[in-house]
C-alpha positions in Angstrom: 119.3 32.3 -187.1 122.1 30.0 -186.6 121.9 26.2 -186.2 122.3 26.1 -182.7 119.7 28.8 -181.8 117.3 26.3 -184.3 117.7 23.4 -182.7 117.3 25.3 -179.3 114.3 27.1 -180.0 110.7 26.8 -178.5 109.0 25.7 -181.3 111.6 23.0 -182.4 111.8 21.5 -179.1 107.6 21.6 -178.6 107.2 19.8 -181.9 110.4 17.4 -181.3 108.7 16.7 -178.3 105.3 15.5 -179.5 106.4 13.7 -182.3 108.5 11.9 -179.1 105.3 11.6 -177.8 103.5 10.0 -180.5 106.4 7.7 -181.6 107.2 6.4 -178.2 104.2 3.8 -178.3 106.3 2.2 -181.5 109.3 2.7 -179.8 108.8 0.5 -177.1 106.9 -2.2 -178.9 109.4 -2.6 -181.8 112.5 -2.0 -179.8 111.2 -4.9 -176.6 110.1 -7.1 -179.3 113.0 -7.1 -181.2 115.4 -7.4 -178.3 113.4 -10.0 -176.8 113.8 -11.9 -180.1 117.6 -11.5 -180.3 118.2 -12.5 -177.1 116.4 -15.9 -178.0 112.6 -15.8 -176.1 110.3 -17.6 -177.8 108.4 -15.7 -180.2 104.9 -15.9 -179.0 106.4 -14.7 -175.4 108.3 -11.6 -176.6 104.5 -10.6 -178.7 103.1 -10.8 -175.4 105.9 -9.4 -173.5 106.0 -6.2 -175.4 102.5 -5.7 -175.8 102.2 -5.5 -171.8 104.7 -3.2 -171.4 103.1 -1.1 -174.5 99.8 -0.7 -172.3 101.5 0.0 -169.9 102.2 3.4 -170.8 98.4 4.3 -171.2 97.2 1.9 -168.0 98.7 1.2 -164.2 99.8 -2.1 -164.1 96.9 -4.1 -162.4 94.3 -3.1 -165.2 96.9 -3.2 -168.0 97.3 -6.9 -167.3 93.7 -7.6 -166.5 93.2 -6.3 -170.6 95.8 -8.1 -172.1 94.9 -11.3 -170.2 91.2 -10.6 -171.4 92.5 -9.8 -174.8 94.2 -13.8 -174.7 91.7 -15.2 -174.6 89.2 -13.3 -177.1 91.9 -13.5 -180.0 90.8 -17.1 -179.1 87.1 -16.7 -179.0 86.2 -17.5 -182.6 84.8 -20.6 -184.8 86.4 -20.9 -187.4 90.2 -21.6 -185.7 88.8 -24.5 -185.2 89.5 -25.5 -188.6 93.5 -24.9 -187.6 93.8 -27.7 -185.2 92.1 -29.9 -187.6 94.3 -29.1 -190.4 97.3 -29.8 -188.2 96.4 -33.2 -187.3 95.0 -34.1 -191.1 98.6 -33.2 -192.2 100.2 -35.3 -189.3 98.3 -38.2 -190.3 98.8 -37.7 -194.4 102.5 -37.3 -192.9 102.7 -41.2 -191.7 100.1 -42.5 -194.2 102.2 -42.8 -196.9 100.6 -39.8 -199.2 103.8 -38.5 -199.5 105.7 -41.5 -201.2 102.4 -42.0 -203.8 102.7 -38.1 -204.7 106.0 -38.0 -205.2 105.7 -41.3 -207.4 102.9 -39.4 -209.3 105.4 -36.6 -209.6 107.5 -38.6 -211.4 105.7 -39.2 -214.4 105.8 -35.7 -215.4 109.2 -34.1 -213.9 111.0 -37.6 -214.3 111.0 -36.0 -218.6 112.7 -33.2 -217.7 116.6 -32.5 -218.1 117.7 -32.0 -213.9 114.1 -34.5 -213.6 114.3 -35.1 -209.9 114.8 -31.6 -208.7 111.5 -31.1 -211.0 109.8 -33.9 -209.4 110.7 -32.3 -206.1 109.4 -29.4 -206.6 105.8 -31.1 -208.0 105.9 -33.4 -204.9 106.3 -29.9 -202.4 103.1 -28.2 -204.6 100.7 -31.7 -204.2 101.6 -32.5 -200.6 102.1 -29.0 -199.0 98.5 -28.4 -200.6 97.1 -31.5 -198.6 99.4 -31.3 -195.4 98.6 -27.4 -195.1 102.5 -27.3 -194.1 105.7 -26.0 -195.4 108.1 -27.5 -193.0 106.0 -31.2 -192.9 106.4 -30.9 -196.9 110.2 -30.1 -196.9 111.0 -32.5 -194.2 108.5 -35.6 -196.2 109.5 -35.2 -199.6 112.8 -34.0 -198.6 113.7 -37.1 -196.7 112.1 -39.3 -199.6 114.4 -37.6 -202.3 117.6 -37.7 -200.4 118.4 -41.4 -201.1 117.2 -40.7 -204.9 118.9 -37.2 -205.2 122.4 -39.0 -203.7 122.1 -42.2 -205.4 122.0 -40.2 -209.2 124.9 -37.6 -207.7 122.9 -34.2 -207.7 124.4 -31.5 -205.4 122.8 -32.1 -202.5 123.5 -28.2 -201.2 121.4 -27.2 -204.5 118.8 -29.9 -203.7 118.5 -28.7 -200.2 118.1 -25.2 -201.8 115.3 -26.5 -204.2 113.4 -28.3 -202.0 113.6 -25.3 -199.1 112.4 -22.8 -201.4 109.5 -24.7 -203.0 107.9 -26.1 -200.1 105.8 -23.1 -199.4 104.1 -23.3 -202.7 101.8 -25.7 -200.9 100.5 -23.0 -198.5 99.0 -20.9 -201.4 97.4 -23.7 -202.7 94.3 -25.0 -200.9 93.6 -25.9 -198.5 95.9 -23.5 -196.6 95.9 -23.1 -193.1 97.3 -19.3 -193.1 94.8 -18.1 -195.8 92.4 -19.5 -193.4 94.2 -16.9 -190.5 94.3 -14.3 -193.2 90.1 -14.7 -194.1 89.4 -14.3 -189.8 91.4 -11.3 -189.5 90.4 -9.8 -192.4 86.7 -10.7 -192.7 87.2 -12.1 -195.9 85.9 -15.1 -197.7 87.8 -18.1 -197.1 86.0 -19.7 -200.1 87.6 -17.0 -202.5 90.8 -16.7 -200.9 91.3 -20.2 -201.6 90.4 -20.1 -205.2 92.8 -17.3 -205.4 95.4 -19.2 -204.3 95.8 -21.9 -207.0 97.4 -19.7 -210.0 100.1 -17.9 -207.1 100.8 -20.9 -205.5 101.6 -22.5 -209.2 103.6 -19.6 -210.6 105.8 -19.9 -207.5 106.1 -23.8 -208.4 107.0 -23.1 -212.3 109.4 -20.2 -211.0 111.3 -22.3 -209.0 111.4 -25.1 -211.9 112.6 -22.5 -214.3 115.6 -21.7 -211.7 116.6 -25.2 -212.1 117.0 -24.8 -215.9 118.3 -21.6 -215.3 121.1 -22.8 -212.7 121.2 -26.8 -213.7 124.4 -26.5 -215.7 126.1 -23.8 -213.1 125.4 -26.1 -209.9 126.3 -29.6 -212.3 122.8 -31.3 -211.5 122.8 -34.1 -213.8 120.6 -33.5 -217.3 119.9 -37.1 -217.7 116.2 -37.7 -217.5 114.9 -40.6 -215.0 113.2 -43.9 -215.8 109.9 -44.5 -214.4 109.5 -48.3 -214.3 105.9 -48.6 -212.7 103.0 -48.4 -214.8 101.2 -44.9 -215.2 98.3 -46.8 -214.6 99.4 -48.4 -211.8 100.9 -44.7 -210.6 97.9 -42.4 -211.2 95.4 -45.3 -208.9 97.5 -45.1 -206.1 97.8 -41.2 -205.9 94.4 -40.7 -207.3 92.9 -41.1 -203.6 95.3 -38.7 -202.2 94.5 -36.2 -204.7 90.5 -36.8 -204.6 91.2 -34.9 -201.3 91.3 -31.4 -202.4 88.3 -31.7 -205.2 86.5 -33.2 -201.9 87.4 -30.1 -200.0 87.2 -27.6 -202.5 84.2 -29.5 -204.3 82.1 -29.2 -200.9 83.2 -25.6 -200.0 82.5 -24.4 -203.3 78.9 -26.1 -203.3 77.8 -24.7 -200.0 78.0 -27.9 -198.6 79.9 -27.8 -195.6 82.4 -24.6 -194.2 86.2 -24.6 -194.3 85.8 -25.5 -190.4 83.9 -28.8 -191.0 86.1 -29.5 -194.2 89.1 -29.7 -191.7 87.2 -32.3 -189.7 86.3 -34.1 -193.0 90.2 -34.2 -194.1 91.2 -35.4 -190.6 88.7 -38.8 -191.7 89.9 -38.7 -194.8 93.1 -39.2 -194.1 92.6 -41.3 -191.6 91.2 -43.6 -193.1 93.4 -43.5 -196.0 96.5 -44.2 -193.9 94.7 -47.2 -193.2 93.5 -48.4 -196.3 97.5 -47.9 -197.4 98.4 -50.1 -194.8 100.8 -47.5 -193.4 99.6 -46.0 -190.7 98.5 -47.9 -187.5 96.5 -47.6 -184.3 100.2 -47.5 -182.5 100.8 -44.6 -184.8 97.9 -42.3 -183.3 99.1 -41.8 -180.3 102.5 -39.7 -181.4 100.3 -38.2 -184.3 97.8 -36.6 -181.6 101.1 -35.4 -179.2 102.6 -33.6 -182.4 99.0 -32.3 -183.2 98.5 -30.9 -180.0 101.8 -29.5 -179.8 101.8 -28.0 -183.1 98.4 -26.7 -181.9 99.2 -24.7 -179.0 102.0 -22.7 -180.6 100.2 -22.1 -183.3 97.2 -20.9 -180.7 99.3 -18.8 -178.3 101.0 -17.1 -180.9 97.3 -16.2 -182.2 95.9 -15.4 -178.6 99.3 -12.9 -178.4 99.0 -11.8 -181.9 95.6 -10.2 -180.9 96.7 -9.0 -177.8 99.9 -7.3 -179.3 97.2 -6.2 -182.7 94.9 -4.4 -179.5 97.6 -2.8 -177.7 98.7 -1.4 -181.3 95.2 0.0 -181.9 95.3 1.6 -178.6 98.5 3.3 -178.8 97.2 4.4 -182.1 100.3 2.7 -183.6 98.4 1.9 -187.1 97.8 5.3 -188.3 101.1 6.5 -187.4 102.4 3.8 -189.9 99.2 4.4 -192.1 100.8 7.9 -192.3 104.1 7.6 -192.4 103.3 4.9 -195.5 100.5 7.7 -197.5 103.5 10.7 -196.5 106.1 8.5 -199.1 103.7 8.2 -201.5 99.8 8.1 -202.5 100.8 5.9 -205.8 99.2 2.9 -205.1 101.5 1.1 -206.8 104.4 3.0 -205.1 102.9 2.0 -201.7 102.1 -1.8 -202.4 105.4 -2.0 -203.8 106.8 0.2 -200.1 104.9 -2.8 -198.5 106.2 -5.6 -200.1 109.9 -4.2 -198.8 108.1 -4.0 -195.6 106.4 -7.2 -195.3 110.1 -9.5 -197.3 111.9 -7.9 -194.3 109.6 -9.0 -191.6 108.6 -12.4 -192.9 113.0 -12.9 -192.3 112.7 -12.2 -188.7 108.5 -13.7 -187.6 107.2 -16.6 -188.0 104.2 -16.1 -190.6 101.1 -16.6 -187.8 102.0 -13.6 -186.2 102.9 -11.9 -189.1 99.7 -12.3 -190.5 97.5 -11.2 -187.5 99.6 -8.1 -187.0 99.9 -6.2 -190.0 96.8 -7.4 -191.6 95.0 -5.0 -189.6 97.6 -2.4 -190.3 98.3 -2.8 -194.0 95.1 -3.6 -195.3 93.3 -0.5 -194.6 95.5 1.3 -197.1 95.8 -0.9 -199.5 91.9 -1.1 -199.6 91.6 2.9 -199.5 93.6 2.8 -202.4 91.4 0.5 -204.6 93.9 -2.6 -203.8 91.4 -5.6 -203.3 91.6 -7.2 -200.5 91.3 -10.9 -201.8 94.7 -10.2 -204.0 96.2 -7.9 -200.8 96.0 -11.3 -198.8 97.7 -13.2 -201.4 100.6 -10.9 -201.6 100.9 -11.0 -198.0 100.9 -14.6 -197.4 103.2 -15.2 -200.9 105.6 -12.4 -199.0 105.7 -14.3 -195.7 106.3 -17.9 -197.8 109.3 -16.1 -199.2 110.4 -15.2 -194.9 110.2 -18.9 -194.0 113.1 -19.8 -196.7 115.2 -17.0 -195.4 117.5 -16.9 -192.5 117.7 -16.4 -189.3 114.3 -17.4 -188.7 113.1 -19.4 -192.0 111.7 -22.7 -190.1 111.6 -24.3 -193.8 115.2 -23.6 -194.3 116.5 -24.8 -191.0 114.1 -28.4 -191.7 115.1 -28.5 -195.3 119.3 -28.7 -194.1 118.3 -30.7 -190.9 116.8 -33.6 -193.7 118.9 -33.5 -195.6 122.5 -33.1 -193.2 124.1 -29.8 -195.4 124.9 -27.2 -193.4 123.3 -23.8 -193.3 126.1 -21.8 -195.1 126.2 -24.7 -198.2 122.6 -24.0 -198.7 121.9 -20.5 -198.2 124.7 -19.0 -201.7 122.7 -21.5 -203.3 119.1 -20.4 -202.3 119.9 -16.6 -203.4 119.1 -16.6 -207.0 115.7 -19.1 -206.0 114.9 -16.1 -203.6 115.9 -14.0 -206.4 113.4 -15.6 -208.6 110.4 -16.1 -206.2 111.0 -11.5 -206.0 110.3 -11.7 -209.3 107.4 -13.6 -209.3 105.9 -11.6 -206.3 106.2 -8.4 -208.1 104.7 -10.1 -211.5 101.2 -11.3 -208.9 101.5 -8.0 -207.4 101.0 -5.9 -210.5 98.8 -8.3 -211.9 95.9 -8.2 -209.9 93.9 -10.5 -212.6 96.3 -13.3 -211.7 95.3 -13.9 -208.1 91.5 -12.4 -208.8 90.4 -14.4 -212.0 89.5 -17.9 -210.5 87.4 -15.8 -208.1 85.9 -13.9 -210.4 84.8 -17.2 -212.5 83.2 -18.6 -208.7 81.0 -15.4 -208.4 83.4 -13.2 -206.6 82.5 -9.3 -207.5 85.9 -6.7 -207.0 
């Protein structure tokens, strides 16, 4: 049988045909979403856009839009987002209290030691405020702007101190409290309490990896080896940030008792820090109102990308789009290191194109199942996923982090990004090292009770 007589036989063309069949459902949703995104629509918009026009292959138009609408507002319907909000507006306020200044002061004393010492003190500012502020982008625009003036006034490379600060402002986002492991826990049905826990040694590694780049790369990229000369007292140092910090072993301290939830330890930050900004003497009562406009802005992007995450995450279920992927993901291989490694590839090229909300509520439901049918916990799955997505927000064309980090400190985009490869290179590295050490994200846990 020739080629020809192949390609135009019945049984080819019946089987071509229904895997057409099957694959149009991912067809449309990946190909709308992505042009959507290309042609610059707003992110949550083009998640919506394409999941209507998904359902609309398996519903007429007037019902198709009566279950996306109804699917809005029940990827809504659930307690503990309200912890999000909270969050938001506890970082806004720790944002204009002044935490950032005393952190980065406390900083000082240890990185100020080291040869390259304020790239090291930026990078140990990013890991104690992006932990309290819940925030990448609040992190690399606070500490960044602090350490401009510092960084310029001691001649370091500001295109390499953009690059630093960039890549280690996500740290804060593994460490608790951490409003996207708190997205990951709903989603997933997993404890917030040991997802947290989990998230300390990650969230450090990606801190000390970055630090070694800058004694890996100091002498290429000329940041100057003198060490820095802290002139206030330790003392003096360690009382001011000591409030700051007492945040977290609140937090942690009451969730870990049974005290309160992760929900009312939102509420409690947002009165912590309020009332720390005012016992600093730097935040006043003219300063709430902008801090609740930012909050509530903040808020409802972060909301409607969640209310079309879960309509898009519904429309995928329907079209059965999940276990085609499920499938194609088990046909490559059934090592389950092979395929946790296959996801990883996955999840580092979608965390450079979608924002990490949305990223998080759509392939949870798709990647966990397998990684969990193949014995891959799903405590340490959700740290890989979330340490994946930190990675996308440093990368371009849609790393939110990078674009802050250049906006603060006035280098352009193609200064910073040659110098934020090898960073990226090294926070791979330190992915694959949590990945196939499970212990490294599970341990902590396992000390608080947690049984995997």
């Amino acid at each position: 049988m020739t080629l020809t007589d192949l390609l135009f036989s019945q049984d080819f063309l019946l089987n071509a045909s229904d895997t057409f069949i099957d694959m149009f459902p991912v067809i449309v949703l990946f190909s709308v979403l992505g042009v959507l995104l290309l042609v610059g629509v707003p992110i949550a918009f083009s998640i919506g856009i394409a999941a209507l026009l998904t359902v609309f292959i398996d519903f007429p138009i007037d019902k198709a839009t009566i279950l996306i609408s109804q699917k809005l507002a029940n990827g809504l319907d659930n307690f503990g987002l309200l912890a999000l909000p909270f969050f938001i507006v506890a970082g806004n306020l720790m944002n204009r209290g002044g935490l950032a200044t005393r952190l980065i002061n406390f900083a000082m004393l240890f990185g100020g030691r080291l040869p390259g010492s304020l790239s090291h003190v930026n990078v140990m500012a990013n890991m104690l405020f992006g932990s309290l502020s819940g925030s990448a982008t609040a992190s690399a625009a606070a500490v960044g702007g602090i350490m401009k003036p510092l960084q310029q006034k001691h001649k370091y490379p500001m295109d390499f101190s953009t690059a630093v600060n960039v890549a280690s402002c996500p740290s804060g986002l593994l460490i608790p409290p951490s409003n996207i492991l708190i997205l990951f826990a709903l989603v997933s049905s997993s404890s917030v309490q040991y997802l947290f826990i989990a998230g300390y040694i990650p969230g450090i590694l990606m801190g000390l990896g970055i630090m070694v780049g800058i004694f890996l790369l100091g002498k290429r990229y000329n940041i100057p080896r003198e060490k820095i000369v802290f002139k206030e007292k330790a003392s003096k140092v360690i009382l001011d940030a000591l409030p700051s910090l007492s945040l977290v072993i609140i937090i942690m301290g009451g969730i870990l008792a049974g005290i309160f939830t992760a929900t009312e330890a939102s509420a409690i930050a947002v009165v912590y820090a309020l009332l720390l900004g005012f016992v600093y003497r730097e935040l006043k009562i003219k300063d709430m109102f902008p801090v609740m406009i930012e909050s509530v802005v903040t808020t409802s992007i972060v909301l409607l990308m969640v209310a079309t995450s879960s309509a898009m995450s519904w429309a995928m279920a329907n079209a059965d789009i999940p276990t085609f992927i499920a499938d194609f993901v088990m046909q490559t291989s059934t090592n389950p290191i092979m395929v946790i490694l296959l996801m990883n590839v996955i999840l580092l090229v979608v965390g450079t194109f979608m924002d990490m909300t949305p990223a998080v509520l759509i392939f949870t439901p798709i990647f966990l199942p397998i990684a969990t049918s193949l014995g891959i916990d799903p405590i340490h799955f959700g740290i890989i996923l979330v340490f994946n997505l930190c990675i996308g927000i440093c990368t371009p064309p849609v790393g939110t982090a990078l674009f802050v980090g250049c906006s603060v400190s006035d280098v352009k985009l193609g200064q910073v990004v040659p110098k934020l490869l090898p960073l990226f290179v090294i926070m791979v590295i330190t992915l694959l090292i949590i990945t196939l050490f499970p212990s490294l994200s599970l341990w902590l846990p396992g000390l608080a009770g947690y049984k995997y």
